[in-house]
N, C-alpha and C positions, 0 to 999 in steps of 0.2 A: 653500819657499824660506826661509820664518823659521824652521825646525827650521836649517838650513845654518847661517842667519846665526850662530844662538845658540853652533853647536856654534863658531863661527870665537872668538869671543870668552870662549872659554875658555881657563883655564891650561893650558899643554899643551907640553912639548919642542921638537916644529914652530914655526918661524914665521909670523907670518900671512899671507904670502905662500905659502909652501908649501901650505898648512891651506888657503887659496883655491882653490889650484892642484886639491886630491884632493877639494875638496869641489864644483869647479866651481861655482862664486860666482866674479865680478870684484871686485877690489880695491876697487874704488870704492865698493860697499858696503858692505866690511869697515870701511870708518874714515867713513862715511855718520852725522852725528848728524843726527836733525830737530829744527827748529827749532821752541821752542814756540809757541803761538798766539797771535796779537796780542790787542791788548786791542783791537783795533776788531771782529776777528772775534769775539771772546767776546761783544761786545755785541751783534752780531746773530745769534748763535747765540740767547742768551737772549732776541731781539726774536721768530724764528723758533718758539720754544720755545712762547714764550707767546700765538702766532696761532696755531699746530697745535695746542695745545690745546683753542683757542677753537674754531677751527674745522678739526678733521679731515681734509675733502676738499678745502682748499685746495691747488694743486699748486702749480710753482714762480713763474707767473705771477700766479697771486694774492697770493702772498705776498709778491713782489717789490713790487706793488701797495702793500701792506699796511705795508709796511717803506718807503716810496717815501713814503707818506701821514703817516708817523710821523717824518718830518724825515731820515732815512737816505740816502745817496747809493750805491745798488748797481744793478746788473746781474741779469740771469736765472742768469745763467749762476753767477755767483758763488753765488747763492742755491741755485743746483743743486748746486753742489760743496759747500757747508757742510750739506744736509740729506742727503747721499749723506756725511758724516764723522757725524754726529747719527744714519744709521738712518733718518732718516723718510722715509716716503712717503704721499703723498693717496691717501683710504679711497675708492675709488670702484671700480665694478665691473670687472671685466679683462676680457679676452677669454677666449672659451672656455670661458664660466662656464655654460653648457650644456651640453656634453660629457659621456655618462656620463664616469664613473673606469674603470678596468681589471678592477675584480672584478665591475661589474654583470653582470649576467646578461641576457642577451638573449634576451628571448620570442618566438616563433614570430607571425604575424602572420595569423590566422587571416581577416578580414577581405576581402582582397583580392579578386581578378574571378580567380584562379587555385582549382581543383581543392584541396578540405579534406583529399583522401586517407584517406579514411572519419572522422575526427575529429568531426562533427557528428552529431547525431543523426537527422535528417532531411534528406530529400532538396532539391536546390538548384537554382532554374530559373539558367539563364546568359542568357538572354535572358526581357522578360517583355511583358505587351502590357496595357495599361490598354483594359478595356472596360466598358459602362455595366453597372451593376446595378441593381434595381428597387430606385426609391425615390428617384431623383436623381442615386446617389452612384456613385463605383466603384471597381470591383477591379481589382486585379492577379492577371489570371493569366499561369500556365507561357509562353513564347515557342515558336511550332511547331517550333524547331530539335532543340533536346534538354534534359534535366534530367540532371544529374549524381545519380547514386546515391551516399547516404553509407557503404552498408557499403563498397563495393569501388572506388569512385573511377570507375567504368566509365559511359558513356552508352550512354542507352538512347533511340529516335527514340521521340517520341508520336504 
C-alpha cells in the first residue's frame, strides 16, 4: 500500500484523482498528512525508553505502573500503542518455545512396548515375572507368554 501511495505523489500527466482511480488507493489517502508527535508523547516515549532499558521484561502493565510512579498520567493502552510505534516488546518466553523447527529430524523410538523389528541385538521378553533368587534378591525373568526374536520380529512360545 505505501509502494501505491509513493507512486500517487509523483509528478506525472494524470491527476491525482485519476492516479487513485488505476492505482486503487482512496483519495483520502492521497492528500492524508500525519501529524507529528506531541511533546507529551515524546516524553513518554523517552520515560518508556529508559524503563525498557532498565528492565527488559517489563510488559505494558508494568510500565504503565512505572510511568504512573514517576508522576505521568497514562493508560495501558496508550502505553501499548506508543511501544507498538517504538518496536518494543517484553523479553519473556512465548509460546511454543518447545516445538521442534521444521528441519529437525525425527528419530524412530526404539523404546516403546511395540516390536524392535529386528533392530536390537537381542532377544526381548514382552511380559516378565519377578521371581526370588538365592541370596535375598531377585530377577527378572522371560514372562510364560512369548519373547519376541530380534533377527526377524517373530514369536516364539517358551
Amino acid at each position: 500500500m505505501s509502494e501505491r501511495r509513493a507512486r500517487i505523489h509523483t509528478e506525472h500527466a494524470l491527476v491525482k484523482t485519476r492516479r487513485c482511480a488505476l492505482l486503487n488507493v482512496p483519495r483520502s489517502s492521497a492528500y492524508y498528512r500525519p501529524a507529528p508527535a506531541s511533546a507529551r508523547d515524546l516524553a513518554l516515549m523517552r520515560a518508556i525508553d529508559e524503563i525498557h532499558l532498565r528492565w527488559p521484561f517489563y510488559g505494558s502493565r508494568r510500565l504503565r505502573d512505572e510511568i504512573q510512579g514517576q508522576g505521568h498520567g497514562v493508560n495501558r493502552k496508550r502505553v501499548q500503542r506508543l511501544m507498538r510505534q517504538m518496536g518494543l516488546r517484553a523479553l519473556y518466553p512465548r509460546r511454543r518455545t518447545s516445538r521442534p523447527g521444521k528441519a529437525h529430524k525425527i528419530y524412530p523410538y526404539c523404546c516403546g512396548s511395540y516390536p524392535s523389528s529386528g533392530r536390537t541385538r537381542s532377544g526381548r521378553a514382552t511380559s516378565a515375572i519377578a521371581r526370588p533368587a538365592s541370596g535375598g534378591s531377585w530377577r527378572l525373568l522371560p514372562g510364560p507368554e512369548h519373547v519376541w526374536n530380534a533377527s526377524g520380529g517373530s514369536r516364539r512360545e517358551i
